[in-house]
C-alpha positions in Angstrom: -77.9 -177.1 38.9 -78.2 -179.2 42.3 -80.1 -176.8 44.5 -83.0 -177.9 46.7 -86.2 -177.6 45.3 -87.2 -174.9 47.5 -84.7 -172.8 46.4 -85.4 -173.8 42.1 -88.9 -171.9 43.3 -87.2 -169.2 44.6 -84.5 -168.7 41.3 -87.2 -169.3 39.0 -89.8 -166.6 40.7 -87.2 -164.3 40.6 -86.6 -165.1 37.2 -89.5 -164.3 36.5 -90.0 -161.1 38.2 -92.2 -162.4 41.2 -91.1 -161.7 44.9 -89.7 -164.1 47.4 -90.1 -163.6 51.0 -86.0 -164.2 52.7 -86.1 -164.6 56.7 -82.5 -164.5 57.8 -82.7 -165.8 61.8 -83.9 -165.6 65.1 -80.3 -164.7 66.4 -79.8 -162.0 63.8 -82.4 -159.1 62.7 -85.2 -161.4 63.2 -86.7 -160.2 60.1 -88.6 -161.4 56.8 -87.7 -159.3 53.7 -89.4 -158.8 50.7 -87.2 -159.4 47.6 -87.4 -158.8 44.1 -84.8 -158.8 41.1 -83.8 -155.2 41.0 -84.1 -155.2 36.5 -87.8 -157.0 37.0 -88.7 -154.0 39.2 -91.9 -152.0 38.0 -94.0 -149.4 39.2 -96.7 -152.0 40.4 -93.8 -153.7 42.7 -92.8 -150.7 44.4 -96.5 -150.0 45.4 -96.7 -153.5 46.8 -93.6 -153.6 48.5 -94.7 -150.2 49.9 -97.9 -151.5 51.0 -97.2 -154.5 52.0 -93.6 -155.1 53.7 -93.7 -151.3 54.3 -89.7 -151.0 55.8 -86.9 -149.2 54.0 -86.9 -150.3 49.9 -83.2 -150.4 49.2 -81.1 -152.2 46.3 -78.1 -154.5 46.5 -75.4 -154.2 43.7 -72.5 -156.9 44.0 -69.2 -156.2 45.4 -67.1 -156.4 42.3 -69.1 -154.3 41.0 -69.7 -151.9 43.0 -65.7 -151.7 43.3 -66.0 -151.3 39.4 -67.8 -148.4 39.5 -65.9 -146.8 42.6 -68.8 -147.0 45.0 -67.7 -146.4 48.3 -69.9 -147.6 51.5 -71.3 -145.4 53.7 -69.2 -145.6 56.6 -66.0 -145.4 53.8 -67.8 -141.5 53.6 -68.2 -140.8 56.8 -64.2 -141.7 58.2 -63.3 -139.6 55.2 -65.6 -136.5 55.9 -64.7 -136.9 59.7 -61.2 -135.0 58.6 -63.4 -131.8 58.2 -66.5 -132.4 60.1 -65.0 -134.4 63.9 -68.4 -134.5 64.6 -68.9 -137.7 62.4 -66.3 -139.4 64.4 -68.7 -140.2 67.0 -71.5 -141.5 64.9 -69.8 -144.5 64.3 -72.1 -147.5 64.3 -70.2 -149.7 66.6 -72.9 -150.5 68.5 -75.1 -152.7 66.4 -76.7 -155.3 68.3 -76.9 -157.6 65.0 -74.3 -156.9 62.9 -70.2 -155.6 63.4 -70.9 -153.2 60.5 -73.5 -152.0 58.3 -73.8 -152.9 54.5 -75.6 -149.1 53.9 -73.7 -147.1 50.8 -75.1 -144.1 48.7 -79.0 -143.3 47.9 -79.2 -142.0 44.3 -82.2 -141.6 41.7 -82.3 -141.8 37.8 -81.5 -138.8 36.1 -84.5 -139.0 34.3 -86.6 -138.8 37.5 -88.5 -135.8 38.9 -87.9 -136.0 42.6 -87.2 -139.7 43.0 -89.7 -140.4 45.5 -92.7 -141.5 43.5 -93.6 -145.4 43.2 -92.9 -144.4 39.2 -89.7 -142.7 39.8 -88.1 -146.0 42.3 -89.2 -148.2 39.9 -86.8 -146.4 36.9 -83.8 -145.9 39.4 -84.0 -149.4 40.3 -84.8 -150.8 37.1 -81.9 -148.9 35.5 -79.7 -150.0 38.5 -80.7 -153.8 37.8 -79.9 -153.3 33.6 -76.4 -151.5 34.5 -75.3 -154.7 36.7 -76.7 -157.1 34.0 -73.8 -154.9 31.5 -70.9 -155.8 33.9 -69.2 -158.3 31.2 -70.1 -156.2 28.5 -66.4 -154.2 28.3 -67.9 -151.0 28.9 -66.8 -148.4 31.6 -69.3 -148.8 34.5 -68.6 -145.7 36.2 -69.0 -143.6 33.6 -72.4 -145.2 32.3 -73.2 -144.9 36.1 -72.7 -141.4 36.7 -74.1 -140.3 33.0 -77.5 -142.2 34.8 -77.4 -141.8 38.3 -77.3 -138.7 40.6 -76.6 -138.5 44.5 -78.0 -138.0 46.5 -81.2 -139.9 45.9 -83.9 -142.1 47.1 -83.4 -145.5 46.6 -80.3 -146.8 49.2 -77.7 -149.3 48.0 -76.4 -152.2 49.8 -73.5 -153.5 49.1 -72.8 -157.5 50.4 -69.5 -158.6 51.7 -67.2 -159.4 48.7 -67.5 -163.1 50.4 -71.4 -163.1 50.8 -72.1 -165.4 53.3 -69.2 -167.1 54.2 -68.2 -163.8 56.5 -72.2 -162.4 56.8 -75.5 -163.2 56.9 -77.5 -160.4 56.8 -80.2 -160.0 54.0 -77.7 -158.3 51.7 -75.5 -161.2 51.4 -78.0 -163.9 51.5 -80.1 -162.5 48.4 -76.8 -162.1 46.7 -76.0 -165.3 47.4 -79.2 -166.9 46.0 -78.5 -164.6 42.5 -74.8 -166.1 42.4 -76.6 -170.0 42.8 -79.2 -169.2 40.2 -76.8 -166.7 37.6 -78.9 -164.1 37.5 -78.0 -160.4 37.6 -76.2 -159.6 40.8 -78.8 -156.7 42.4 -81.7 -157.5 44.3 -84.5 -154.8 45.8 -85.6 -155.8 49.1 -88.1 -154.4 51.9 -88.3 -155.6 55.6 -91.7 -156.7 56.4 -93.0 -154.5 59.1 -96.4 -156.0 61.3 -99.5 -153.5 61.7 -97.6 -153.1 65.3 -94.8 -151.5 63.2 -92.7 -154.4 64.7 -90.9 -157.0 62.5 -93.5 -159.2 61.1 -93.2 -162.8 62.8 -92.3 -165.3 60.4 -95.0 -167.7 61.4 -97.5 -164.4 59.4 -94.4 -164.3 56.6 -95.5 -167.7 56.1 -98.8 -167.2 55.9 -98.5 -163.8 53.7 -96.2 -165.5 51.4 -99.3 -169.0 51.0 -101.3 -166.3 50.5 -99.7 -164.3 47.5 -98.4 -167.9 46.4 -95.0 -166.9 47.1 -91.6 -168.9 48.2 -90.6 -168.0 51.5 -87.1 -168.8 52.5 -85.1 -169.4 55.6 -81.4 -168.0 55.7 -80.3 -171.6 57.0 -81.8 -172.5 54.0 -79.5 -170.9 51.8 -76.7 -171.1 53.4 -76.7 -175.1 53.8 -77.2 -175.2 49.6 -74.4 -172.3 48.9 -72.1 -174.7 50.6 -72.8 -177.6 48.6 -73.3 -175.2 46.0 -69.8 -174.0 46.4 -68.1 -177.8 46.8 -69.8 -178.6 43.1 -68.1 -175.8 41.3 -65.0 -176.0 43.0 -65.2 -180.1 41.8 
Protein backbone atom coordinates (compact mmCIF):
# COMPACT_ATOMS: atom_id res chain seq x y z
CA UNK A 1 0.00 0.00 0.00
CA UNK A 2 1.54 3.46 -1.18
CA UNK A 3 -0.15 5.96 1.07
CA UNK A 4 1.77 8.78 2.83
CA UNK A 5 3.07 8.14 5.98
CA UNK A 6 0.74 10.35 7.65
CA UNK A 7 -2.03 8.63 6.57
CA UNK A 8 -0.28 4.62 7.48
CA UNK A 9 -0.72 6.51 11.19
CA UNK A 10 -3.99 7.32 10.71
CA UNK A 11 -5.14 3.45 9.10
CA UNK A 12 -3.17 1.89 11.68
CA UNK A 13 -4.71 4.00 14.85
CA UNK A 14 -7.80 3.23 13.54
CA UNK A 15 -6.90 -0.23 13.23
CA UNK A 16 -6.36 -0.23 16.28
CA UNK A 17 -9.26 1.34 17.84
CA UNK A 18 -7.52 4.85 18.67
CA UNK A 19 -9.18 8.19 17.29
CA UNK A 20 -7.91 10.39 14.56
CA UNK A 21 -8.68 13.96 14.47
CA UNK A 22 -10.04 14.77 10.35
CA UNK A 23 -10.19 18.63 9.57
CA UNK A 24 -11.91 18.94 6.22
CA UNK A 25 -11.21 22.97 5.06
CA UNK A 26 -11.34 26.44 5.65
CA UNK A 27 -13.83 26.84 2.64
CA UNK A 28 -16.09 24.10 3.81
CA UNK A 29 -17.48 23.51 7.57
CA UNK A 30 -14.27 24.67 8.98
CA UNK A 31 -14.36 21.93 11.39
CA UNK A 32 -12.05 19.19 13.12
CA UNK A 33 -13.91 15.90 13.75
CA UNK A 34 -13.17 13.26 16.02
CA UNK A 35 -13.14 9.83 14.40
CA UNK A 36 -13.21 6.46 15.47
CA UNK A 37 -13.85 2.90 13.72
CA UNK A 38 -17.52 2.48 14.50
CA UNK A 39 -16.75 -1.83 15.53
CA UNK A 40 -13.64 -0.48 17.95
CA UNK A 41 -16.31 1.73 19.67
CA UNK A 42 -16.57 1.21 23.55
CA UNK A 43 -18.21 2.77 26.36
CA UNK A 44 -14.89 4.61 27.34
CA UNK A 45 -14.91 6.25 23.59
CA UNK A 46 -18.23 7.57 23.77
CA UNK A 47 -17.46 9.39 27.07
CA UNK A 48 -14.45 10.95 25.50
CA UNK A 49 -15.83 11.90 22.40
CA UNK A 50 -18.64 13.33 24.65
CA UNK A 51 -16.21 15.16 26.72
CA UNK A 52 -14.00 16.12 24.61
CA UNK A 53 -15.18 17.05 20.80
CA UNK A 54 -18.63 17.48 22.45
CA UNK A 55 -20.78 17.98 18.80
CA UNK A 56 -23.28 15.57 17.47
CA UNK A 57 -21.76 11.60 17.72
CA UNK A 58 -23.19 10.10 14.57
CA UNK A 59 -22.08 6.92 12.42
CA UNK A 60 -21.27 6.58 8.72
CA UNK A 61 -22.29 3.24 6.95
CA UNK A 62 -21.09 2.94 3.20
CA UNK A 63 -23.32 3.60 0.35
CA UNK A 64 -23.60 0.09 -1.01
CA UNK A 65 -24.47 -0.84 1.89
CA UNK A 66 -26.69 1.15 3.12
CA UNK A 67 -28.52 0.58 -0.42
CA UNK A 68 -28.20 -3.21 0.81
CA UNK A 69 -30.15 -2.81 3.61
CA UNK A 70 -32.80 -0.29 2.10
CA UNK A 71 -31.71 2.72 4.15
CA UNK A 72 -33.18 5.67 2.79
CA UNK A 73 -31.53 9.27 3.59
CA UNK A 74 -33.25 11.71 5.49
CA UNK A 75 -34.38 14.05 2.95
CA UNK A 76 -35.42 10.66 0.77
CA UNK A 77 -38.22 10.63 4.11
CA UNK A 78 -39.10 13.84 4.12
CA UNK A 79 -40.11 14.33 -0.02
CA UNK A 80 -42.02 11.09 0.64
CA UNK A 81 -43.88 12.20 3.95
CA UNK A 82 -44.38 15.70 2.27
CA UNK A 83 -47.52 13.83 0.20
CA UNK A 84 -49.36 13.79 3.66
CA UNK A 85 -47.81 16.31 5.77
CA UNK A 86 -47.12 19.79 2.86
CA UNK A 87 -45.66 21.19 5.68
CA UNK A 88 -42.27 19.36 5.11
CA UNK A 89 -42.15 20.74 1.76
CA UNK A 90 -40.79 23.87 3.00
CA UNK A 91 -38.17 22.49 5.29
CA UNK A 92 -36.11 21.66 2.59
CA UNK A 93 -32.45 22.30 3.31
CA UNK A 94 -31.59 24.20 0.25
CA UNK A 95 -29.98 26.69 1.89
CA UNK A 96 -26.75 25.17 3.27
CA UNK A 97 -24.08 27.48 3.19
CA UNK A 98 -21.37 24.41 2.99
CA UNK A 99 -22.83 21.79 1.41
CA UNK A 100 -25.79 21.36 -1.75
CA UNK A 101 -27.36 18.56 0.42
CA UNK A 102 -26.95 16.94 3.64
CA UNK A 103 -25.54 13.31 4.19
CA UNK A 104 -28.19 12.96 7.55
CA UNK A 105 -30.29 9.45 7.28
CA UNK A 106 -32.08 7.59 10.27
CA UNK A 107 -31.10 7.67 14.14
CA UNK A 108 -31.68 4.09 15.59
CA UNK A 109 -30.51 2.21 18.88
CA UNK A 110 -29.73 -1.54 19.55
CA UNK A 111 -32.51 -3.48 20.46
CA UNK A 112 -30.89 -4.61 23.36
CA UNK A 113 -30.59 -1.03 24.72
CA UNK A 114 -32.71 0.66 27.44
CA UNK A 115 -33.23 4.17 26.20
CA UNK A 116 -30.31 4.54 23.86
CA UNK A 117 -28.93 7.56 25.33
CA UNK A 118 -26.37 6.29 27.83
CA UNK A 119 -22.46 6.36 26.99
CA UNK A 120 -23.17 2.25 27.57
CA UNK A 121 -26.07 2.11 25.34
CA UNK A 122 -24.18 4.31 22.01
CA UNK A 123 -21.36 2.37 22.50
CA UNK A 124 -23.60 -1.21 21.69
CA UNK A 125 -25.69 0.48 18.83
CA UNK A 126 -22.57 1.59 17.27
CA UNK A 127 -20.51 -1.31 17.94
CA UNK A 128 -23.25 -3.54 16.59
CA UNK A 129 -23.55 -1.09 13.63
CA UNK A 130 -19.66 -1.41 12.96
CA UNK A 131 -19.85 -5.69 13.14
CA UNK A 132 -23.08 -5.64 10.73
CA UNK A 133 -20.91 -3.63 7.93
CA UNK A 134 -17.85 -5.85 8.62
CA UNK A 135 -20.65 -9.03 7.53
CA UNK A 136 -21.41 -7.24 4.12
CA UNK A 137 -19.48 -10.14 2.04
CA UNK A 138 -20.63 -12.73 4.23
CA UNK A 139 -23.95 -13.79 1.88
CA UNK A 140 -26.34 -12.98 4.52
CA UNK A 141 -29.46 -10.68 4.16
CA UNK A 142 -28.46 -7.35 5.73
CA UNK A 143 -31.75 -5.92 6.04
CA UNK A 144 -33.16 -8.47 7.89
CA UNK A 145 -30.15 -8.94 10.38
CA UNK A 146 -30.59 -5.03 10.49
CA UNK A 147 -33.98 -4.78 11.49
CA UNK A 148 -33.84 -8.10 13.90
CA UNK A 149 -31.01 -5.48 15.74
CA UNK A 150 -31.84 -2.08 15.17
CA UNK A 151 -34.97 0.02 16.02
CA UNK A 152 -35.95 3.61 14.83
CA UNK A 153 -36.11 5.80 15.89
CA UNK A 154 -33.00 6.06 17.95
CA UNK A 155 -30.04 7.87 19.24
CA UNK A 156 -27.10 7.49 17.30
CA UNK A 157 -27.63 9.38 13.57
CA UNK A 158 -26.26 7.75 10.39
CA UNK A 159 -24.45 9.32 7.67
CA UNK A 160 -24.42 7.97 4.66
CA UNK A 161 -21.32 9.33 2.11
CA UNK A 162 -21.89 9.84 -1.56
CA UNK A 163 -21.66 6.48 -3.40
CA UNK A 164 -18.47 8.38 -5.12
CA UNK A 165 -16.91 9.60 -1.69
CA UNK A 166 -14.87 12.32 -2.57
CA UNK A 167 -14.68 12.59 -6.05
CA UNK A 168 -18.42 14.47 -5.86
CA UNK A 169 -17.96 15.63 -1.77
CA UNK A 170 -15.85 16.42 0.78
CA UNK A 171 -17.60 16.68 3.77
CA UNK A 172 -16.39 14.50 6.81
CA UNK A 173 -18.72 11.67 5.79
CA UNK A 174 -16.92 10.98 2.65
CA UNK A 175 -13.55 11.78 3.68
CA UNK A 176 -13.46 9.15 6.65
CA UNK A 177 -14.98 6.75 4.26
CA UNK A 178 -12.52 7.39 1.99
CA UNK A 179 -9.64 6.77 4.36
CA UNK A 180 -11.52 3.15 5.42
CA UNK A 181 -11.65 2.26 1.49
CA UNK A 182 -7.48 3.25 1.35
CA UNK A 183 -6.74 1.24 4.46
CA UNK A 184 -9.62 -1.93 3.84
CA UNK A 185 -11.13 -1.67 6.84
CA UNK A 186 -14.78 -1.95 7.70
CA UNK A 187 -16.70 0.79 5.85
CA UNK A 188 -18.41 2.75 9.11
CA UNK A 189 -16.78 5.35 11.05
CA UNK A 190 -18.22 7.33 14.41
CA UNK A 191 -17.35 10.82 14.27
CA UNK A 192 -17.89 14.01 16.60
CA UNK A 193 -17.16 17.76 15.56
CA UNK A 194 -14.87 19.29 17.95
CA UNK A 195 -16.64 22.16 19.59
CA UNK A 196 -14.22 25.10 21.53
CA UNK A 197 -15.18 26.06 25.25
CA UNK A 198 -16.83 29.17 23.15
CA UNK A 199 -19.13 26.39 21.71
CA UNK A 200 -17.63 27.46 18.39
CA UNK A 201 -15.72 25.05 16.00
CA UNK A 202 -12.51 24.39 17.65
CA UNK A 203 -9.65 26.12 15.46
CA UNK A 204 -7.41 23.65 14.01
CA UNK A 205 -4.32 25.38 15.18
CA UNK A 206 -5.90 23.81 19.13
CA UNK A 207 -6.98 20.36 17.00
CA UNK A 208 -3.43 20.24 16.54
CA UNK A 209 -2.47 20.81 19.69
CA UNK A 210 -5.30 18.45 21.29
CA UNK A 211 -4.49 15.81 18.94
CA UNK A 212 0.08 16.22 20.28
CA UNK A 213 -1.42 16.03 23.31
CA UNK A 214 -3.59 12.74 23.27
CA UNK A 215 -0.72 11.46 20.76
CA UNK A 216 -3.14 11.35 18.06
CA UNK A 217 -2.91 11.78 14.07
CA UNK A 218 -4.56 14.78 12.93
CA UNK A 219 -5.45 14.92 9.36
CA UNK A 220 -6.17 17.54 6.71
CA UNK A 221 -8.98 16.81 4.06
CA UNK A 222 -6.38 17.98 1.27
CA UNK A 223 -4.50 15.39 2.76
CA UNK A 224 -6.67 12.72 1.86
CA UNK A 225 -7.86 13.67 -0.99
CA UNK A 226 -4.34 14.16 -2.80
CA UNK A 227 -3.47 10.24 -1.66
CA UNK A 228 -7.11 8.77 -2.74
CA UNK A 229 -6.17 10.06 -6.18
CA UNK A 230 -3.01 8.35 -6.39
CA UNK A 231 -4.61 5.86 -4.42
CA UNK A 232 -7.22 5.41 -7.05
CA UNK A 233 -4.56 5.56 -10.29
CA UNK A 234 -2.61 2.39 -8.55
CA UNK A 235 -5.61 0.10 -8.48
CA UNK A 236 -6.97 1.16 -11.63
CA UNK A 237 -3.08 0.14 -12.96
Amino acid sequence: MILDKNLRRAIASLEAGKFVLVFDSEKREGETDMVILSERVTPEAVTFMRKHAGGLICTTLDARIADRIGIPSYMDIINHASESYPLLRGLEPNDLKYDRRSSFSITVNHRETFTGITDRDRALTISELGRLCSMANDGIDLAAEFSRRFRTPGHVHLLIPDEHLVERRQGHTELVNTLLLMGGLTPSATICEMLSDEGKALPPHLARRFAARYGMVFLEGKEIIREFLNWRKMVKE
